[in-house]
VEXDREN-2710 file (C-alpha; in Angstrom, 1 decimal):
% VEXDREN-2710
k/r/px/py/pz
1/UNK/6.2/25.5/-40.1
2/UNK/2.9/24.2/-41.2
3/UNK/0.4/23.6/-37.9
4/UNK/-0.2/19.9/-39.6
5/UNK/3.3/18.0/-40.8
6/UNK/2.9/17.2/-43.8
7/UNK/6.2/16.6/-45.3
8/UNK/7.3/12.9/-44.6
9/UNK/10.3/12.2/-42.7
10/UNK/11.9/10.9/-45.6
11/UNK/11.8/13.7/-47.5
12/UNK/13.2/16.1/-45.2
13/UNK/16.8/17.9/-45.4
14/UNK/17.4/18.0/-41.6
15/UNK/16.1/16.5/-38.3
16/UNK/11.9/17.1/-37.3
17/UNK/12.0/20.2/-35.5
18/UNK/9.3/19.9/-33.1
19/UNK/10.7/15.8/-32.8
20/UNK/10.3/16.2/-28.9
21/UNK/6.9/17.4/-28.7
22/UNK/6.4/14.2/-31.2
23/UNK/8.3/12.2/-28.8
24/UNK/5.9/13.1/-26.1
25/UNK/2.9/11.7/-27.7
26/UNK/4.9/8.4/-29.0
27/UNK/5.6/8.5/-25.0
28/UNK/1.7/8.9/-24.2
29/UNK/0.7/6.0/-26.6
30/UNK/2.9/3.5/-25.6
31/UNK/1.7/5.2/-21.6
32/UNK/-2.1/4.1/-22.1
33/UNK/-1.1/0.8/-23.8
34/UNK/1.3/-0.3/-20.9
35/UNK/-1.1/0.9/-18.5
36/UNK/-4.1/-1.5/-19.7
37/UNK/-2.6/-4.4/-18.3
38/UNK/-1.2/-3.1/-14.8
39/UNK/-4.2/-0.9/-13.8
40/UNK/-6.2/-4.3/-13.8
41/UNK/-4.7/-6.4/-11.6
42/UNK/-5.8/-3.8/-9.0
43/UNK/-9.1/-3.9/-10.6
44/UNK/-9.7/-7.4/-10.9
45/UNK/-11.0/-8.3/-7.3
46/UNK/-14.0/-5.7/-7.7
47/UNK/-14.4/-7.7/-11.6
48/UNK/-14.3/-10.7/-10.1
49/UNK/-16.7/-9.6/-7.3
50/UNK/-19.6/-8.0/-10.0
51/UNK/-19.1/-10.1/-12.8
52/UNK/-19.2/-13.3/-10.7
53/UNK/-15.7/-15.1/-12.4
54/UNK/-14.4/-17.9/-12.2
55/UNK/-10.2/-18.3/-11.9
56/UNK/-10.6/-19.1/-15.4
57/UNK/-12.8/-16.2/-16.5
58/UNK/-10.3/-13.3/-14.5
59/UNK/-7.2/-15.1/-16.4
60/UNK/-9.3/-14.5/-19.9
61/UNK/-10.1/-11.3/-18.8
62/UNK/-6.4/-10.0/-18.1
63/UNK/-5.2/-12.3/-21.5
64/UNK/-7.5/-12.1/-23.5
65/UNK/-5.6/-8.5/-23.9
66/UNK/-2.5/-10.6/-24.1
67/UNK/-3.1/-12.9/-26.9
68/UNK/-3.9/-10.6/-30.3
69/UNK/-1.3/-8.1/-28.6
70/UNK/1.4/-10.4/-29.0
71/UNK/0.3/-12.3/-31.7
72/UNK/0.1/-9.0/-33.9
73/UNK/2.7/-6.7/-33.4
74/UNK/5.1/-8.2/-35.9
75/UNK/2.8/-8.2/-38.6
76/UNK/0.8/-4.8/-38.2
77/UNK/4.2/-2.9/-37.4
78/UNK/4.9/-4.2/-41.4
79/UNK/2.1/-3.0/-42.5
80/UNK/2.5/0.3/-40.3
81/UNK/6.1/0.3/-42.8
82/UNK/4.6/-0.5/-45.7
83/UNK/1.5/2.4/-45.9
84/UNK/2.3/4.9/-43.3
85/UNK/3.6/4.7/-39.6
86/UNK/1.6/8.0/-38.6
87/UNK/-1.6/6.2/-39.8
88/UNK/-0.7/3.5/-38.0
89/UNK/-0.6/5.0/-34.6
90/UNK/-3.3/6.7/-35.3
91/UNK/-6.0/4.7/-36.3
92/UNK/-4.5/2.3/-33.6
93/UNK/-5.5/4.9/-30.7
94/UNK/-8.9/5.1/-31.9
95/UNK/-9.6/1.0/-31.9
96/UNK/-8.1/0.9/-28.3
97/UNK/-10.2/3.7/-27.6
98/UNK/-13.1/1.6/-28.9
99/UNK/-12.4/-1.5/-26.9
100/UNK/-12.1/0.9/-23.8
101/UNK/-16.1/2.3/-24.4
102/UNK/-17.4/-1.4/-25.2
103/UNK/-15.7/-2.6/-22.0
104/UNK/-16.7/0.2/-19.5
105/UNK/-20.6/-0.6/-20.6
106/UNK/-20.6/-4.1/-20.6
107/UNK/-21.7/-6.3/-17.7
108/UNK/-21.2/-10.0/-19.1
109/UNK/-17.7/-12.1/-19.3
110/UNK/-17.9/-12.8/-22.5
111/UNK/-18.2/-9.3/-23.5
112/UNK/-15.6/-7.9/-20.9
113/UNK/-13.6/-10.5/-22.7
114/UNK/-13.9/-9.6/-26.6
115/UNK/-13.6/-5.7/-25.3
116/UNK/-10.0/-6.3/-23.8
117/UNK/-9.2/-8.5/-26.9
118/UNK/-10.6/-5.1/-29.2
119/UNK/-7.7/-3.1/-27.2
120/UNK/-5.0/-5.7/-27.6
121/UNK/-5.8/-5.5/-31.1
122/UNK/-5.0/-1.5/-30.9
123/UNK/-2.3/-2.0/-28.8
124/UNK/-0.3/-4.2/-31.3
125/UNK/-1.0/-1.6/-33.7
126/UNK/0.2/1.3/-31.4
127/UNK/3.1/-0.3/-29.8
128/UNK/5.2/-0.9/-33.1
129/UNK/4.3/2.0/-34.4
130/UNK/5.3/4.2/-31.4
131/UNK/9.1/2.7/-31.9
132/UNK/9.5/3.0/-35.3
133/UNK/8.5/6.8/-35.1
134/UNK/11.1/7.1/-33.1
135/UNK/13.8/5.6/-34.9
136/UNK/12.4/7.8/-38.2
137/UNK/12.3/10.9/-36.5
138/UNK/15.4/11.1/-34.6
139/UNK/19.0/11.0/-35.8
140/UNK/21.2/8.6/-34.9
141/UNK/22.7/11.0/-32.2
142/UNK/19.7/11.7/-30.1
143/UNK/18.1/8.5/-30.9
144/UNK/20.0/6.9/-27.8
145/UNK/18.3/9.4/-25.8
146/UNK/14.9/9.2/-27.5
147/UNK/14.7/5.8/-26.2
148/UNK/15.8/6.1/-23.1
149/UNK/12.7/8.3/-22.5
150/UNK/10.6/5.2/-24.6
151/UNK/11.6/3.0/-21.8
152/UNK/11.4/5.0/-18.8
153/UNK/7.5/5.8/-20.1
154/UNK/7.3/1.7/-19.9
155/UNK/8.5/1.9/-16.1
156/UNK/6.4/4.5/-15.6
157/UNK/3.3/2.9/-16.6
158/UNK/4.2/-0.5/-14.6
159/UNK/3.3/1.6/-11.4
160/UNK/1.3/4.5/-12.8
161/UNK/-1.6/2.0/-13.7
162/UNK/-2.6/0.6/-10.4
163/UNK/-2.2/4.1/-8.9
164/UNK/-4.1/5.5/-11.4
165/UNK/-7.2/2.4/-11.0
166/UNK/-7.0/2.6/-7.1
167/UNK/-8.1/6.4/-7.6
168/UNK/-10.6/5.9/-9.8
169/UNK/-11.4/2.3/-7.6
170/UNK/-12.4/4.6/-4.5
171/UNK/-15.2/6.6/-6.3
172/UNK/-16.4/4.1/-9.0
173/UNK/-17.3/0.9/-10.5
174/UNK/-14.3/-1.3/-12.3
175/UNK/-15.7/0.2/-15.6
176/UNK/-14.4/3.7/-15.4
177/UNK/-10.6/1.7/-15.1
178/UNK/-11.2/1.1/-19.1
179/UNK/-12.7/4.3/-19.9
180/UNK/-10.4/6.2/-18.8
181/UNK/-8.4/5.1/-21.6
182/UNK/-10.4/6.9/-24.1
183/UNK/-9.7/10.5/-23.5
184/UNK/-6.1/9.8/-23.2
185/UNK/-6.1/7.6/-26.7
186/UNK/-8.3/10.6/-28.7
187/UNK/-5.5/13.4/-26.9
188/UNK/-2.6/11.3/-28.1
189/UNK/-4.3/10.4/-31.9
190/UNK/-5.2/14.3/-32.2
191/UNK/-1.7/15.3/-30.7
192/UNK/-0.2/12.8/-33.4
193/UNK/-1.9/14.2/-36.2
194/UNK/-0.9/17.4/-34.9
195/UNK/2.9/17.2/-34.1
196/UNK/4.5/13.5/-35.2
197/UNK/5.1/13.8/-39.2
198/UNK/3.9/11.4/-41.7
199/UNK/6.5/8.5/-42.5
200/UNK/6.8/5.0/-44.2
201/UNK/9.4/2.8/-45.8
202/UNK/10.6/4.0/-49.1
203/UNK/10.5/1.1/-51.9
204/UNK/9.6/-1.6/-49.5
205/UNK/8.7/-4.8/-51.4
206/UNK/5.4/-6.3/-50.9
207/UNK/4.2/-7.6/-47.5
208/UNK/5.3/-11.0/-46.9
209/UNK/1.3/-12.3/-46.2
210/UNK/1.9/-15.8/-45.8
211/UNK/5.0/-15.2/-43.1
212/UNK/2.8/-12.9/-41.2
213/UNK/0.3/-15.2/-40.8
214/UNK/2.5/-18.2/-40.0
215/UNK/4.0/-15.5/-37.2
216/UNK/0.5/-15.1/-35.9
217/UNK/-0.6/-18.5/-35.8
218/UNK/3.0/-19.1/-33.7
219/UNK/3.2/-16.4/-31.2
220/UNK/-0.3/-16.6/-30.3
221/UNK/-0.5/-20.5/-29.7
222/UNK/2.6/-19.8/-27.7
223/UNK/1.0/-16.9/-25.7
224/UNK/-2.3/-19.4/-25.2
225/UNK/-0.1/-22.4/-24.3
226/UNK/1.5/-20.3/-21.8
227/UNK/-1.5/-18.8/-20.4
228/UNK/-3.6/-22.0/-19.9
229/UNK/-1.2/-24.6/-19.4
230/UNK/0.7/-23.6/-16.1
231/UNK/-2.7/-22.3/-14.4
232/UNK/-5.3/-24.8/-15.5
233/UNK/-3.1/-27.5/-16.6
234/UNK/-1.7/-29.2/-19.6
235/UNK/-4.6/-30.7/-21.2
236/UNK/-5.6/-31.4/-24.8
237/UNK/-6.0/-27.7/-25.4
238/UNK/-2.7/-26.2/-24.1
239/UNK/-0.6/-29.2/-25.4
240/UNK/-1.9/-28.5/-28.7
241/UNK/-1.6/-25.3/-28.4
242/UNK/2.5/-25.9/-27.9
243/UNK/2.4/-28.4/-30.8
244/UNK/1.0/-26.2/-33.0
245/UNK/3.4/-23.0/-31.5
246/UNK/6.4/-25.3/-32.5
247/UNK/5.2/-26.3/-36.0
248/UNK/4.4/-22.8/-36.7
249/UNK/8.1/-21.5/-35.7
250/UNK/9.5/-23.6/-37.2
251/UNK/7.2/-23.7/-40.8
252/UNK/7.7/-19.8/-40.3
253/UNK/11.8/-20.0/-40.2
254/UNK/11.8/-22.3/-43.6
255/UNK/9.3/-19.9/-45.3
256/UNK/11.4/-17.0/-44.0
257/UNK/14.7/-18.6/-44.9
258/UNK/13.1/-19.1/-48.7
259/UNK/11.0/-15.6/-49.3
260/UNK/13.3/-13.0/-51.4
261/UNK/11.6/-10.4/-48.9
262/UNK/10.7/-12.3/-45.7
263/UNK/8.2/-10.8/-42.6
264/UNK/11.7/-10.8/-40.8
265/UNK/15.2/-12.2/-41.5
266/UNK/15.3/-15.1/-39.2
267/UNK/19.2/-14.8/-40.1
268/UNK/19.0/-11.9/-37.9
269/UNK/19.2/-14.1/-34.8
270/UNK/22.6/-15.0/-35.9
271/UNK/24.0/-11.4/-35.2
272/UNK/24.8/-11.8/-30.9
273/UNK/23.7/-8.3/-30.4
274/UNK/20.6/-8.6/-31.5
275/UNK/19.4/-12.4/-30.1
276/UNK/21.2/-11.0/-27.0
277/UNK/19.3/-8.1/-26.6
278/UNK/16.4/-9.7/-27.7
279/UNK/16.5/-12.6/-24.5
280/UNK/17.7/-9.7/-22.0
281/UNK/13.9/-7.4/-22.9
282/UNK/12.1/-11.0/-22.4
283/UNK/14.3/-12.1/-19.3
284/UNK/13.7/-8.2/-17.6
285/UNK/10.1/-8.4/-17.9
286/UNK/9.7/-12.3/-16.8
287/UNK/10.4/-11.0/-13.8
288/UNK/9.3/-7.7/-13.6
289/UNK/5.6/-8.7/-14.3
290/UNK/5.7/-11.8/-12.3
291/UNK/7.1/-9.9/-9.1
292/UNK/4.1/-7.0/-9.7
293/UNK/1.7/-9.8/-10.4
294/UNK/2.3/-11.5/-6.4
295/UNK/3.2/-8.7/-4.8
296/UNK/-0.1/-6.5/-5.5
297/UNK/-1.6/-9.7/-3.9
298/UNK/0.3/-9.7/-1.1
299/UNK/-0.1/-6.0/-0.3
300/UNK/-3.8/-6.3/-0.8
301/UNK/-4.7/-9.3/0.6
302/UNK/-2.3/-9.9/3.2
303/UNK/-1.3/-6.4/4.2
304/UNK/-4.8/-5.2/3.8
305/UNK/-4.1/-2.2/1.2
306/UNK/-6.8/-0.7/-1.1
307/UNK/-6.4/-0.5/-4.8
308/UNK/-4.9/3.3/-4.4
309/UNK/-2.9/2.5/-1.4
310/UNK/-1.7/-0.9/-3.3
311/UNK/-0.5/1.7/-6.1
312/UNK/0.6/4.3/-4.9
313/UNK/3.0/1.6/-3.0
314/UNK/4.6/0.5/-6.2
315/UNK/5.8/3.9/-7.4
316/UNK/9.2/3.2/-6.6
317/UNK/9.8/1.1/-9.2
318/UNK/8.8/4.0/-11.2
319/UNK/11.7/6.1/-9.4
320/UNK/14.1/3.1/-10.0
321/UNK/13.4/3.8/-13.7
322/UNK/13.9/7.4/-14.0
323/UNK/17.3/6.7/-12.3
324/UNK/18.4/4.1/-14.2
325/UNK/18.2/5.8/-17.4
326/UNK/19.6/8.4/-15.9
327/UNK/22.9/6.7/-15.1
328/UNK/22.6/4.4/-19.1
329/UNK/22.2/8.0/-20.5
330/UNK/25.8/8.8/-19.2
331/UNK/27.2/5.4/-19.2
332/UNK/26.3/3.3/-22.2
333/UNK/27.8/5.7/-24.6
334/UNK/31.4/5.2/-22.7
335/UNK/30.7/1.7/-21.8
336/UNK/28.7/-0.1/-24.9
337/UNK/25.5/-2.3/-24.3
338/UNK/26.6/-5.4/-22.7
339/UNK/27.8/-3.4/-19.8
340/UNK/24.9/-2.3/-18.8
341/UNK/22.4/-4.7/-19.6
342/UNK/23.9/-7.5/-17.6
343/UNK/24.9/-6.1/-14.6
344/UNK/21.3/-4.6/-14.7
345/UNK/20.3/-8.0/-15.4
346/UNK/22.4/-9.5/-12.0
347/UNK/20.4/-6.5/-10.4
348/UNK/17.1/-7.6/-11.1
349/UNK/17.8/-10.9/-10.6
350/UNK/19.0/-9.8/-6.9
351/UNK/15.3/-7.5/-6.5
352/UNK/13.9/-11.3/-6.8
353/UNK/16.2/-13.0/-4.6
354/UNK/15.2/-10.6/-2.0
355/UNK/11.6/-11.4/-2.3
356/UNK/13.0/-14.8/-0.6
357/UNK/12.6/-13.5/2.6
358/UNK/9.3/-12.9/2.3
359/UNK/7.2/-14.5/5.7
360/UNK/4.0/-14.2/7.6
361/UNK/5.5/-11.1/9.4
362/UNK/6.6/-9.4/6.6
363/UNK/5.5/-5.5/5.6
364/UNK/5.6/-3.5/2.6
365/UNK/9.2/-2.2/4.0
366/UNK/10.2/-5.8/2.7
367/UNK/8.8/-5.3/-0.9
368/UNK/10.6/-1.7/-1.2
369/UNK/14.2/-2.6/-1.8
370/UNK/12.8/-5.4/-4.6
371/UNK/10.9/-2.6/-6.5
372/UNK/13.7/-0.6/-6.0
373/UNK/16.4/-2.8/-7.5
374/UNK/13.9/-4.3/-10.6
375/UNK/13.4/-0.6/-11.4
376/UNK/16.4/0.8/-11.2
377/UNK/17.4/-2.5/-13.8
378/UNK/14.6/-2.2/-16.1
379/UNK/16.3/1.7/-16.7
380/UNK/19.6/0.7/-16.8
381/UNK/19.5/-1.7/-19.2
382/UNK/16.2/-2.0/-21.6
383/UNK/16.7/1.3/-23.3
384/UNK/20.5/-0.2/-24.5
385/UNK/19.0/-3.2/-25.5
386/UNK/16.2/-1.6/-27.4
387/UNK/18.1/-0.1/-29.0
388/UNK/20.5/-2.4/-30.2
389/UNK/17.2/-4.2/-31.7
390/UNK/15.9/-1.4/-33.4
391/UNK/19.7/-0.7/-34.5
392/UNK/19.3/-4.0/-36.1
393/UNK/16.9/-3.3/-38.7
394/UNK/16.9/-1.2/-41.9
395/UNK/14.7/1.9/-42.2
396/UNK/12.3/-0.6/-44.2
397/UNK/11.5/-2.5/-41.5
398/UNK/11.2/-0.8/-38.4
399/UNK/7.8/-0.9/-37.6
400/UNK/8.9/-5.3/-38.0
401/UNK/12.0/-4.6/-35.7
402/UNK/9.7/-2.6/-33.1
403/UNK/7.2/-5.8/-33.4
404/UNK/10.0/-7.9/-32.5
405/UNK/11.5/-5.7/-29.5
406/UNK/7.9/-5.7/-28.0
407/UNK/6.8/-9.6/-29.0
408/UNK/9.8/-10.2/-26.7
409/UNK/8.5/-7.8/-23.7
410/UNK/5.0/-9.4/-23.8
411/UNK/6.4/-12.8/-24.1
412/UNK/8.4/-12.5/-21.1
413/UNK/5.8/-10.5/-19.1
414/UNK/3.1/-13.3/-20.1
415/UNK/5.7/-16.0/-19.1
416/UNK/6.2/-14.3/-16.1
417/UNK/2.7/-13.7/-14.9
418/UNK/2.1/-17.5/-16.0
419/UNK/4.8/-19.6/-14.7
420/UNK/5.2/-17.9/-11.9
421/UNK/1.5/-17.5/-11.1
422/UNK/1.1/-21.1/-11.3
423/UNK/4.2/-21.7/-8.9
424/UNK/2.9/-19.3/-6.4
425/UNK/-0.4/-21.1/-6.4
426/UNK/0.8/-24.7/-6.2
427/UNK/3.1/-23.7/-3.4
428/UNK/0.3/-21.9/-1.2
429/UNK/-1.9/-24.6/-2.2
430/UNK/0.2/-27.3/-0.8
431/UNK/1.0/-25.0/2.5
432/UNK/-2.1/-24.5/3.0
433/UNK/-3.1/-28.0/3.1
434/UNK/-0.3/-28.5/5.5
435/UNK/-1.6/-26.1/7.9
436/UNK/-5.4/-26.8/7.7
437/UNK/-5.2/-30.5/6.9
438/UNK/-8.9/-31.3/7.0
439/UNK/-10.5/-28.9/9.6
440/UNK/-12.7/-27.3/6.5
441/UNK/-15.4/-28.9/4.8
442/UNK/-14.1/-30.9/1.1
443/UNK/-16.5/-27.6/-0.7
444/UNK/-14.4/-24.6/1.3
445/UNK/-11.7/-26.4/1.1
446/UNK/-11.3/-26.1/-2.7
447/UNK/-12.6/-22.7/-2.3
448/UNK/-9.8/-21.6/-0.1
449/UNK/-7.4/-23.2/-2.0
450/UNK/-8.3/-22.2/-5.1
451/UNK/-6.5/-18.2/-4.2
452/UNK/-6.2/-15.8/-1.2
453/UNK/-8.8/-13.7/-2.1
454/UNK/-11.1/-17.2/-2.1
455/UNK/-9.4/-18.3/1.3
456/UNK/-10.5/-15.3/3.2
457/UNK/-13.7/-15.1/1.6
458/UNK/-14.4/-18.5/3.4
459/UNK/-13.1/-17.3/6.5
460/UNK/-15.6/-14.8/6.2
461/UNK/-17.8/-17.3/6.3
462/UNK/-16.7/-19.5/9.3
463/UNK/-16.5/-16.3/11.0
464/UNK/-20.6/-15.7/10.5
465/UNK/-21.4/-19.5/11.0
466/UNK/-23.1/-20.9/14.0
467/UNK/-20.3/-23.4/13.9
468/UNK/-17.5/-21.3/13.6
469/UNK/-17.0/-17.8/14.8
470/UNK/-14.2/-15.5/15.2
471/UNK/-11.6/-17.7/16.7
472/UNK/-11.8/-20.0/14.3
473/UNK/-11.8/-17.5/11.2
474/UNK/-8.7/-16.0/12.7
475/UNK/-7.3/-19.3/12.7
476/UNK/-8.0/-19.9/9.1
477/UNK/-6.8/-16.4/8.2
478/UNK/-3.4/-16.8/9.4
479/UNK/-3.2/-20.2/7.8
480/UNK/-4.0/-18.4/4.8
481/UNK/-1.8/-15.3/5.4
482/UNK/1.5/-17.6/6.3
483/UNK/1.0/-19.9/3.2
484/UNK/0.5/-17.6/0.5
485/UNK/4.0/-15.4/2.2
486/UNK/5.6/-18.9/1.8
487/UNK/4.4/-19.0/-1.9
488/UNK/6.0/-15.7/-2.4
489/UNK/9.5/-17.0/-1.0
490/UNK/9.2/-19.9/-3.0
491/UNK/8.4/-18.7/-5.7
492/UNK/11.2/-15.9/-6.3
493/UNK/13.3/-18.6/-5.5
494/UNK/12.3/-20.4/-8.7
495/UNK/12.1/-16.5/-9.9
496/UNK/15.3/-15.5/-9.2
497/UNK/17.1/-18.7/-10.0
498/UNK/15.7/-18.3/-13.7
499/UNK/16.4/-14.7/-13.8
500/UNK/20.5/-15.2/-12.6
501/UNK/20.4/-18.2/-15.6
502/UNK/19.1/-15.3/-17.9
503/UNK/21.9/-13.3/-16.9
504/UNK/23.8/-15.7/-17.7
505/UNK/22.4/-16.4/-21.4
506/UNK/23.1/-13.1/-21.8
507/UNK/26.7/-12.7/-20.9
508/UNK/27.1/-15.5/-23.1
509/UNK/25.7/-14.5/-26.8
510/UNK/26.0/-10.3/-26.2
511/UNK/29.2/-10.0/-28.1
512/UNK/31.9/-7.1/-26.8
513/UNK/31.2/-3.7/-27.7
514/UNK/33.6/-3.2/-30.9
515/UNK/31.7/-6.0/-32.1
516/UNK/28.2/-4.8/-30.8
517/UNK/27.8/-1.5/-32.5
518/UNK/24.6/-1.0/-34.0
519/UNK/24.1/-0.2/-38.2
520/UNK/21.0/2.1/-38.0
521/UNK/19.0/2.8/-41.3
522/UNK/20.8/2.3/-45.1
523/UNK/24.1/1.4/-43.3
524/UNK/22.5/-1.8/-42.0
525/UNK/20.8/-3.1/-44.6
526/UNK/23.9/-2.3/-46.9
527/UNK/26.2/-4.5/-44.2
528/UNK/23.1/-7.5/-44.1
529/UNK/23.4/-7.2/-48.0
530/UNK/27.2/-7.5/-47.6
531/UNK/27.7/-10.0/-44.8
532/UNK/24.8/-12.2/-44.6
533/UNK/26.5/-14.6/-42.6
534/UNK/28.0/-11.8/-40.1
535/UNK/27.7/-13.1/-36.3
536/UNK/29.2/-9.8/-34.5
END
């Protein structure tokens, strides 16, 4: 076999040969790109701290990631289809290596800012791309298996990243958390030109322009709308934001409806394995990210933790992964999909329930069991329902249906860290109030308010001031401690209560598993072609 693949997947008589070594560096992509987000939130106090942000300038820091990530996937997988999926992945390595250089040198928000954005905009091209490798390279009997390990690398890089930014944290400045990115993204683009084989839809139609943009306009109001309004409230900008989101869906389902070739079949959504599995990836990782996003918090703020310790605390979520997929690997053939994606579903919406308990005398012993239960659900039942998305879509549009599986994961991880973000603050904020009442000047008492990290900062203070001191600090820090644990609890009340109602969504559309087989490749787009109307 040649050392460079050049023969196209297409083309070939039998499976890849060296398809797992390719599977490793599909793994490794999608590693660094899941990673970019999590390894921050452990790095944002020391961004916040030398860059001098404002609440407002970390959330654009951590989104502005968020935004062309989402926004992009569904149209860049197409094009990833249309010319060649290899390239794809490729070329995006090298401009999320790019982003990671510009934001490891610069020392101004702004800057920080369009860096991250430069990544998201790799990320969207990498992401699709990784998935619809997959689905080319690997026949329909391993492909199970294939993803499987997709999602467990997902898992793995929820809890990898903060471990892997606390390291770095402990010897060096926030920077080196975005370059080391870049000799992981050149690795994994040489190892792809090396070992995954060229491949690209065979007589795909021209690229429907006009829906991809309409798709981009939509998902990325939504994603700006989500991000701004439940933090910094619903003012002229997020409202419009929402208006324009719901114009733009629905503009993009006529256009879709009326384009011989459409950016994606919107009649897709119709089929109850797919729209299913679609709302059980968003519902998983609503939850997942909002739990990571206030628990890191709470172990560092409240607990005390470093950025390493903080990490290495949430590698049991990791483990609850590897074990899940473990048990889908044996189960889901036997079983079918809905049976495992919503009990895991139930599970994960226990893991938040949990978090309930939460209190001014809690430890990390409290947390475990949470991470425990949301990994073990996130193995058990994504890699199922990814699959039954890809499984949705003919071998002309996967790079589109591995857009669509991963618009729905950022969605729900954005809504998560959002909605939940924003109940977690108004609930410490109003606690806190409680408990201090006005014993702090009007100026530290925004300040305090405004987030932990800014309520102990000013009990810092008293505890330096002529007209404080210890005692009083103390005082304040407990008040701060006990209301941002009742946040938690509160908060994955809501959590929970929203994650049980997914669950429930679910059980609803995910049909029964005669009626939930996926069509992979030709024989999918020969039964859309057939049955148009086909609901499963």
């Amino acid at each position: 076999m040649p050392l460079v693949p050049n023969t196209p997947v297409e083309k070939m008589t039998g499976p890849y040969p060296r398809r797992w070594w390719a599977l490793i560096v599909l793994c490794l992509s999608l590693l660094i790109v899941v990673m970019a987000n999590t390894s921050l939130i452990v790095a944002a106090p020391d961004m916040t701290t030398d860059l001098h942000l404002s609440s407002s300038d970390l959330q654009w820091v951590v989104d502005g990631y968020t935004v062309p990530y989402a926004a992009l996937m569904l149209v860049l997988g197409a094009i990833g289809d249309k010319y060649s999926r290899r390239g794809a992945l490729i070329t995006g390595l090298l401009i999320f290596a790019g982003g990671s250089v510009m934001g490891s040198q610069v020392d101004e928000t702004n800057l920080v800012i369009t860096a991250r954005a430069i990544m998201g905009v790799g990320a969207a091209v990498v992401m699709p791309a990784t998935l619809s490798l997959l689905v080319a390279i690997f026949p329909k009997g391993e492909r199970a298996r294939a993803i499987t390990a997709w999602t467990a690398t997902s898992g793995l890089a929820i809890a990898v990243g903060p471990v892997v930014a606390g390291w770095l944290l402990r010897d060096h400045a926030w920077g080196s958390t975005f370059l080391i990115n870049v000799p992981i993204a050149v690795v994994g683009a040489i190892a792809a030109f090396l070992l995954v084989p060229p491949s690209k839809a065979k007589g795909m139609s021209r690229i429907d322009y006009i829906g991809g943009l309409l798709s981009i306009v939509s998902v990325g109001s939504l994603v700006y709308a989500i991000i701004e309004g439940p933090h910094f409230g619903w003012g002229t900008g997020p409202v419009t934001a929402a208006v324009v989101a719901g114009v733009g869906f629905l503009a993009f389902a006529l256009w879709e409806l009326r384009h011989p070739h459409p950016m994606l079949d919107v009649r897709r959504f119709a089929l109850r394995a797919f729209s299913g599995s679609m709302l059980a990836v968003l519902f998983f990782f609503f939850g997942t990210f909002g739990c990571i996003y206030y628990a890191t918090q709470f172990l560092q703020f409240v607990l005390g933790y470093d950025a390493l310790e903080t990490g290495v605390r949430l590698l049991p979520l990791a483990g609850g992964v590897f074990v899940g997929a473990a048990v889908t690997g044996k189960l889901a053939p036997k079983l079918g999909v809905k049976a495992m994606v919503v009990p895991g579903m139930v599970i994960g919406a226990v893991g938040v329930f949990l978090l309930t308990r939460i209190d001014n005398g809690s430890d990390y012993t409290d947390f475990l069991p949470s991470l425990l239960l949301l990994g073990f659900a996130i193995g058990l039942s994504v890699s199922p329902a990814t699959d039954t998305i890809m499984g949705s879509f003919p071998e002309a549009e996967l790079g589109v249906g591995g857009g669509a599986n991963d618009t729905s994961l950022e969605l729900g991880g954005s809504l998560g860290i959002a909605l939940l973000g924003s109940l977690l603050s108004t609930s410490y904020q109003d606690k806190l109030g409680d408990l201090v009442g006005n014993q702090l000047p009007h100026n530290a008492m925004d300040t305090a308010k405004e987030s932990v990290g800014g309520g102990l900062a000013v009990a810092e203070q008293i505890a330096k001031s002529p007209s404080g001191g210890p005692q009083k600090a103390q005082a304040l820090v407990d008040a701060v401690h006990e209301s941002f644990a009742h946040g938690v609890a509160h908060t994955s009340l809501i959590g929970g209560i929203i994650m049980a109602a997914g669950a429930l969504i679910v059980l609803a559309v995910l049909p029964g598993r005669k009626a939930a087989a996926p069509q992979h490749g030709q024989e999918r787009a020969e039964e859309d072609a057939k049955e148009p109307a086909e609901v499963g």
